[in-house]
N, C-alpha and C positions, 0 to 999 in steps of 0.2 A: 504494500500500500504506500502510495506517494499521497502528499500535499505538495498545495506551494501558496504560501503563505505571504502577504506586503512586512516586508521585513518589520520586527517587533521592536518598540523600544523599549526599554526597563526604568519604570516611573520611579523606581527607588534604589538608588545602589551608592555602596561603599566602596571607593578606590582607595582610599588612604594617602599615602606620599611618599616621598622617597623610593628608596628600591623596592618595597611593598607594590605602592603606586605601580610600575615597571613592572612587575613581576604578574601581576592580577590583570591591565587593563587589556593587553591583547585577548584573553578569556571573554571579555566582556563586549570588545571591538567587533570579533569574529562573529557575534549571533544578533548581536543589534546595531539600530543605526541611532540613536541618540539615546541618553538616558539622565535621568535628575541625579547629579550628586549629589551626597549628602555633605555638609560641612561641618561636621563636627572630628576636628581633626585636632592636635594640642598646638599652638594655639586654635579653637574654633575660627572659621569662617566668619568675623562679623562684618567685615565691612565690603563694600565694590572691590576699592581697589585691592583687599585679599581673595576676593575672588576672581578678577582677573589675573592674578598672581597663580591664583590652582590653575584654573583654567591652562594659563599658558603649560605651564607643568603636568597636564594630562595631555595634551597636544604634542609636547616632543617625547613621551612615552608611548605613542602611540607607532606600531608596527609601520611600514614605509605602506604607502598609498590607502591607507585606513580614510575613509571617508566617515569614521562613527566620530559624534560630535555632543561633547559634553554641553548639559544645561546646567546651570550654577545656580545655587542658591545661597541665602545668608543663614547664621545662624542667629536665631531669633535672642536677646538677653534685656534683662530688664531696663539699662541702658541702650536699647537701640533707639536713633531719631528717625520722626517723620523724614524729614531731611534725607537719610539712608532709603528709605524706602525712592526716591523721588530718583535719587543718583542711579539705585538697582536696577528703576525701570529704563532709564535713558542709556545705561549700557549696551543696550539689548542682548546682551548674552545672560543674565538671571532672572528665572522663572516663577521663583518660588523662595519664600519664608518659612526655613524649619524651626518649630516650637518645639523643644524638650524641656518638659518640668524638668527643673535640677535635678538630679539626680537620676532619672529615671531609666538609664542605660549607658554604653560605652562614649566615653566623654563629653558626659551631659552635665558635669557640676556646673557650669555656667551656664546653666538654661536656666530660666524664669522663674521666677519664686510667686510672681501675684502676677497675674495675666490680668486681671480687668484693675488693678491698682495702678499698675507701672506701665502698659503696654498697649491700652486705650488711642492714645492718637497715633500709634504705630498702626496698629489695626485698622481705625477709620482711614487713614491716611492708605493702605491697602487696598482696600475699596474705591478710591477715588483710582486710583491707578491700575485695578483689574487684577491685584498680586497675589496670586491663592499664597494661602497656609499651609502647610503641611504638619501633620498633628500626632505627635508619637500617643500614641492615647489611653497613657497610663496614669493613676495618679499614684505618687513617691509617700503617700503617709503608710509609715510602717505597722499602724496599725489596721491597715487594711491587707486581708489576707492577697498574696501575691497574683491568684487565679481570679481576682474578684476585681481589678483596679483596672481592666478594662472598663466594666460594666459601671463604677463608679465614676470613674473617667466620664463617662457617657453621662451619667445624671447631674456632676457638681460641678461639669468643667464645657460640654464641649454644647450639650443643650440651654444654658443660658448664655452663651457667648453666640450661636445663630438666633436666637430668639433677639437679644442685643444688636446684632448686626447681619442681617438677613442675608444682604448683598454681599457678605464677603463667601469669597470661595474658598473651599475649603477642601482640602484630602484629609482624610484617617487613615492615616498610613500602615499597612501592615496587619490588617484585622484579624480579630482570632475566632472571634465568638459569635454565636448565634441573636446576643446581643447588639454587635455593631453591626451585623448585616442585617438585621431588621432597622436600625437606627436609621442606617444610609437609604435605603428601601424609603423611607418616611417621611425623608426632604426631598424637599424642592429640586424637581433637575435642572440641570448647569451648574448647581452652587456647590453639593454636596456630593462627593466621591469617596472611592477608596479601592487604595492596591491590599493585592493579595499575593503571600508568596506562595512557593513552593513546598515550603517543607510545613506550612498551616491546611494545607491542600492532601498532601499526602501521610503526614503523620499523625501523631497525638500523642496524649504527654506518656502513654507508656512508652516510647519509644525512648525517653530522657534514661530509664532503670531496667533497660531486658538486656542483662547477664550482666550487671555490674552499672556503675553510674558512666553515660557516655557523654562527656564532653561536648564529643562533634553535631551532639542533636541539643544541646543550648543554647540557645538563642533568647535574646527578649522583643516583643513579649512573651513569655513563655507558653509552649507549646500546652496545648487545654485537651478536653475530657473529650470522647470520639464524637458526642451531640453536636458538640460545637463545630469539630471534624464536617460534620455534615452537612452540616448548615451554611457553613461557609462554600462549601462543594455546590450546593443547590443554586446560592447564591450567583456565584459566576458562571456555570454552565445553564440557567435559565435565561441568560441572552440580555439580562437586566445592561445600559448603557454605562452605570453607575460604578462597576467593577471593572479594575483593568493591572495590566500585567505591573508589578513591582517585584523585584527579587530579594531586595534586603538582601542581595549577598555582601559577606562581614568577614573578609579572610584576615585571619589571625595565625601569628607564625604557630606550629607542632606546639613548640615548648611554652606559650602562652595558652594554649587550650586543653594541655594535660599537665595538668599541675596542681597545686591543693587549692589556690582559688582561680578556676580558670575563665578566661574571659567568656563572652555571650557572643556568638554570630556564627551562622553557619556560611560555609563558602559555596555558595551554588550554584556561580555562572556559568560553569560546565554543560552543567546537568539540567540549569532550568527548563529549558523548552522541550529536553525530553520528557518531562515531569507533568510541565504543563500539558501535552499531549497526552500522558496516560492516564491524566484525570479526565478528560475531557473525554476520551475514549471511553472510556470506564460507565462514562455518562450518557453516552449516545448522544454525543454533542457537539462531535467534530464542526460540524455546521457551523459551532457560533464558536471557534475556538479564536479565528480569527480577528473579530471582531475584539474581543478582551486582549489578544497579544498587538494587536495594530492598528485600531481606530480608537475605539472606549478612549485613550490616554491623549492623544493632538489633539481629538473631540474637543474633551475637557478644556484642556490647556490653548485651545483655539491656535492652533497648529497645523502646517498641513501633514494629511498622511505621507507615509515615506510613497516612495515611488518604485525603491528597488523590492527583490522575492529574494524570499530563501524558501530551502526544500525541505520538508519530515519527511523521512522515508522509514519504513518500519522494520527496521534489522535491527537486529542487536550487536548492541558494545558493551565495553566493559568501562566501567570509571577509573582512572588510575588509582591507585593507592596511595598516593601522594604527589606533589608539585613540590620538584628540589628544585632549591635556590643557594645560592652565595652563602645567605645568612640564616637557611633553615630549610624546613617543607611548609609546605601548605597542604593542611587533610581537606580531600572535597566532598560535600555533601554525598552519601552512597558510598561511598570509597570503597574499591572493589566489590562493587555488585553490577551486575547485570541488567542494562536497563534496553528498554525496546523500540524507542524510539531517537533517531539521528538526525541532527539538523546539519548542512549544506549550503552555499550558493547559489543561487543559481547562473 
């Protein structure tokens, strides 16, 4: 079985920097033609000109005649100006404002501590300009159990901030739960989105403790209970406009993900659009696979679709067991197993 597919973007991905940066972006060059990076790097992304600074720095990482083309974003902090927002638009190379509650994942201490206190006319000021948000959508108070800060996220944070400001656009990036995809489902279209990855599609959280604690299936937010599994599945293969491809791949060297506190992100640029395809399949849904890997996200972001294909064709490979480098490996999502689906050129 073939497809052939309008080549996909990845509305959510982690490059990193340095030889990291180098080592990951050809993975990600190869299957897509643009994708939102994320800016939470040490220092974070807060301003234009450090983002045309990454920017230029994913551009000479990029393999010789790669046409894949980063979309930049800031990193949202309590101190950001309207001002910044005004600059971000006039670059035209940044798309989007990521919000990470402080703390609430891999270099997110400088994220937001009061969203409707501090970050008000940043917001309005987003709206006048068309700047979606992007919304890690967890909330960091510890006494909220860790599988439940989605769903609180949703009641104390992200439901009165549209009610607030209708017109701002918005992504929930990365959903898990049967909670956010009825949430998304409920607003207004155009305004209110959300990527989905790979490993909230095909796993659940048994899959964090079958034979021992595994590392390489930690991610935040963290993987949920198989309902949720379901839910989210239902979501995106029902053809809804509102869902579209994000990978949150998060490549982290070996010795940082096996360790006594190891970090959170799975690396799935590999592997996604096989992924994506065997859930799709799975579903009787090939139909509308396309639509979620390569319209749903320009849609949104009023963009045009790409124009070039790639091909799934349905043979099996094998995932490496690791990506060696200089300064380490990189384990990738699946790592040595057998997957059925292969993406191509065309």
């Amino acid at each position: 079985m073939e497809l052939t597919l309008t080549r996909p973007d990845d509305w959510h991905l982690h490059l990193r920097d340095n030889e990291l940066l180098e080592a990951v972006v050809p993975h990600s060059a190869s299957h897509f033609g643009r994708a939102i990076v994320m800016p939470n790097l040490k220092p974070p992304v807060t301003t234009t000109a450090a983002a045309l600074a990454y920017r230029e720095s994913i551009l000479k990482a990029l393999p010789p005649n790669s046409n894949f083309t980063p979309l930049m974003t800031l990193y949202l902090t309590d101190s950001t100006s309207p001002d910044e927002i005004k600059l971000a638009r006039r670059s035209g190379v940044i798309y989007a404002v990521k919000l990470y509650p402080a703390g609430a994942t891999t270099n997110s201490q400088d994220g937001v501590t009061d969203l409707f206190g501090k970050c008000l006319p940043v917001l309005e000021e987003m709206v006048e300009q068309n700047m979606p948000l992007l919304v890690h959508g967890e909330v960091t108070d510890p006494n909220v159990d860790v599988f439940d800060r989605e769903k609180v996220f949703i009641e104390t944070v992200l439901r009165p901030l549209i009610k607030r400001l209708p017109r701002l656009k918005v992504v929930m990036e990365h959903i898990t739960t049967m909670d956010a995809a009825k949430f998304v489902e409920s607003c207004d279209d155009g305004f209110v989105a959300a990527t989905v990855t790979p490993q909230h599609l095909v796993l659940n959280r048994n899959a964090l403790f079958q034979g021992g604690l595994q590392p390489h299936s930690y991610c935040l937010p963290v993987l949920k209970r198989e309902t949720h599994r379901q839910a989210i599945v239902s979501a995106v293969t029902s053809g809804s406009k509102k869902f579209f491809l994000g990978t949150d791949s998060a490549p982290h060297e070996r010795k940082k993900k096996e360790c006594p506190c190891g970090c959170a992100g799975i690396y799935n640029a590999p592997v996604a659009l096989s992924l994506y395809a065997k859930i799709f399949e799975e579903a009787g849904a090939l139909d509308k696979l396309e639509a979620f890997t390569s319209f749903n996200g320009p849609d949104f972001y009023g963009l045009p679709r790409n124009t070039s294909h790639i091909k799934l064709t349905k043979t099996s490979w094998k995932v490496p067991e690791a990506f060696s480098f200089s300064f380490g490996d990189i384990v990738p999502m699946f790592a040595g197993e057998t997957l059925e689906w292969q993406s191509s050129c065309v």
